[in-house]
C-alpha positions as CSV (number, residue, x, y, z in Angstrom):
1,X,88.7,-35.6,152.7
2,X,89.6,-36.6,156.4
3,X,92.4,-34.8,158.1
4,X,93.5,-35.8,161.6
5,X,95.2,-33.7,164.2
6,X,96.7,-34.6,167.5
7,X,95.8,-31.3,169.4
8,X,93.1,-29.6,170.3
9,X,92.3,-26.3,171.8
10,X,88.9,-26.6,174.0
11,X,87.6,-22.7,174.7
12,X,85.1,-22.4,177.5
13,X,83.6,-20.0,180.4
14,X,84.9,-21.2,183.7
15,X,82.1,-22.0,186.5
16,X,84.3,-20.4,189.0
17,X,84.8,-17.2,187.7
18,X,83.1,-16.6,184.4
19,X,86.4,-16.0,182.5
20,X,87.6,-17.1,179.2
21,X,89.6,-20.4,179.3
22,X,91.3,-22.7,177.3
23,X,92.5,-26.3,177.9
24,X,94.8,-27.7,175.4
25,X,94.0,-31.3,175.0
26,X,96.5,-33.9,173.1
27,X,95.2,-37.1,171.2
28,X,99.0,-38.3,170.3
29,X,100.6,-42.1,169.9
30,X,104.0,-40.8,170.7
31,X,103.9,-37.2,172.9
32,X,107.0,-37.1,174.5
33,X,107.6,-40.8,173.7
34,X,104.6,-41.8,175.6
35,X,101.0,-42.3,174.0
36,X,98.8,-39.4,174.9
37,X,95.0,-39.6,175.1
38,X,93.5,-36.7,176.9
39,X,90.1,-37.2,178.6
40,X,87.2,-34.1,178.0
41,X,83.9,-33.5,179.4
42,X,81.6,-33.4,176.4
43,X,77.7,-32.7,175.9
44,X,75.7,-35.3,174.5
45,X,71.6,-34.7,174.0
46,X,70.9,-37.1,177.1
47,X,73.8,-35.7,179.5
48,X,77.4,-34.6,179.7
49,X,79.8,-37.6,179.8
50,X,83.4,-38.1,180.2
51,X,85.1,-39.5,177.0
52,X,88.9,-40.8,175.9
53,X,89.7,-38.9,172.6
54,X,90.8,-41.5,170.8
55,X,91.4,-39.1,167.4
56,X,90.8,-35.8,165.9
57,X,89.5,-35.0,162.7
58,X,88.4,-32.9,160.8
59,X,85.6,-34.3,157.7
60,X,83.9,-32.3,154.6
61,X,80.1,-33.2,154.9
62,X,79.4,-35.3,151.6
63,X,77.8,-32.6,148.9
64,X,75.3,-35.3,147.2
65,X,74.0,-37.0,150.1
66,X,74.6,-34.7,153.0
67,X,76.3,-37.5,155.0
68,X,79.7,-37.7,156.9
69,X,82.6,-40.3,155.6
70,X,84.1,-42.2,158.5
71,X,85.6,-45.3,159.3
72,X,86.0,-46.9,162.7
73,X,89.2,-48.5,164.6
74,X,88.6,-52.1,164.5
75,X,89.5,-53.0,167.4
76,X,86.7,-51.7,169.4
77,X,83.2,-49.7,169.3
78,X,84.0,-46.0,169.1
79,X,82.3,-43.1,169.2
80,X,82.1,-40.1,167.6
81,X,81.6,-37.2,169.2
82,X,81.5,-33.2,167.8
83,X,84.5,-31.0,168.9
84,X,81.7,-28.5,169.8
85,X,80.4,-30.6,172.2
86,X,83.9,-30.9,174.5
87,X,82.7,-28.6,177.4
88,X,86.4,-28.4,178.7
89,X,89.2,-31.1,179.7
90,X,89.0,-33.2,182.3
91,X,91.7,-35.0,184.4
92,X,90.8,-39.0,184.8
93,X,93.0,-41.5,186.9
94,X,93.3,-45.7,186.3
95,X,91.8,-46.8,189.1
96,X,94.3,-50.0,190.0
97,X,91.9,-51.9,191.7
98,X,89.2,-51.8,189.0
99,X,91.2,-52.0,185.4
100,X,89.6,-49.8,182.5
101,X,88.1,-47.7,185.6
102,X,88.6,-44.3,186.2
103,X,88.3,-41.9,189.1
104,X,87.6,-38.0,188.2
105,X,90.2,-35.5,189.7
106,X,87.4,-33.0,190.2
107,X,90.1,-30.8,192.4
108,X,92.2,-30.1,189.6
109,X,90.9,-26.5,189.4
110,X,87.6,-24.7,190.9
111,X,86.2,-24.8,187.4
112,X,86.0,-28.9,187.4
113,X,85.1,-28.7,191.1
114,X,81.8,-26.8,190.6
115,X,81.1,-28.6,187.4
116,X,80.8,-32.0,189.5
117,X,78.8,-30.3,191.8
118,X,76.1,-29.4,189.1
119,X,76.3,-32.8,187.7
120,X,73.9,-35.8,188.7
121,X,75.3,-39.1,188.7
122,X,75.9,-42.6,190.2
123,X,78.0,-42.4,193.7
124,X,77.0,-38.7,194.3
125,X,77.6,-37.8,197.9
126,X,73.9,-36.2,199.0
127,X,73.8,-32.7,199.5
């Protein structure tokens, strides 16, 4: 059995001052009237990436075979991620010049600010 939700509650320590925190994340077609697809940072095995939660479910693992039942949206290639892996929240903005990319608002809170800092990747100011 599948059951989707349109919230979710990521709990995490924040880089800034080792405190509980939670960020409440919304995957909703109509919050407010507006679609809602909050952005998270989430850990994969290779590095952590920023990803568009697209839905939120929650799946039994198949008794006889071990294996998970899901189905994709047809009308691109997503992918599925673990809630466990969503470090915390993130805040992502359409970049206008460049459609379908997206600039990290890394000021949002000191937590996100020193969590950019310890990241490597592409465009990184050297230290």
């Amino acid at each position: 059995q599948i059951v989707r939700y349109g919230i979710l509650k990521s709990y995490y320590t924040s880089f800034a001052d080792w405190m509980p925190t939670t960020d409440i994340l919304w995957c909703s077609p109509s919050f407010n009237h507006c679609p809602r697809y909050n952005f998270v940072l989430a850990q994969t095995k290779a590095r952590p990436l920023f990803v568009q939660l697209v839905m939120i479910f929650k799946c039994n693992v198949h008794q006889d075979l071990g294996l998970y039942r899901v189905k994709t949206r047809p009308n691109g290639p997503p992918c599925l991620i673990s809630i466990y892996s969503v470090l915390r929240g993130a805040l992502l903005i359409e970049d206008m010049a460049a459609p379908k990319e997206y600039l990290v608002v890394d000021m949002v809170d000191s937590d996100m600010f020193l969590r950019m800092q310890s990241l490597s990747y592409v465009g990184k100011p050297a230290s």
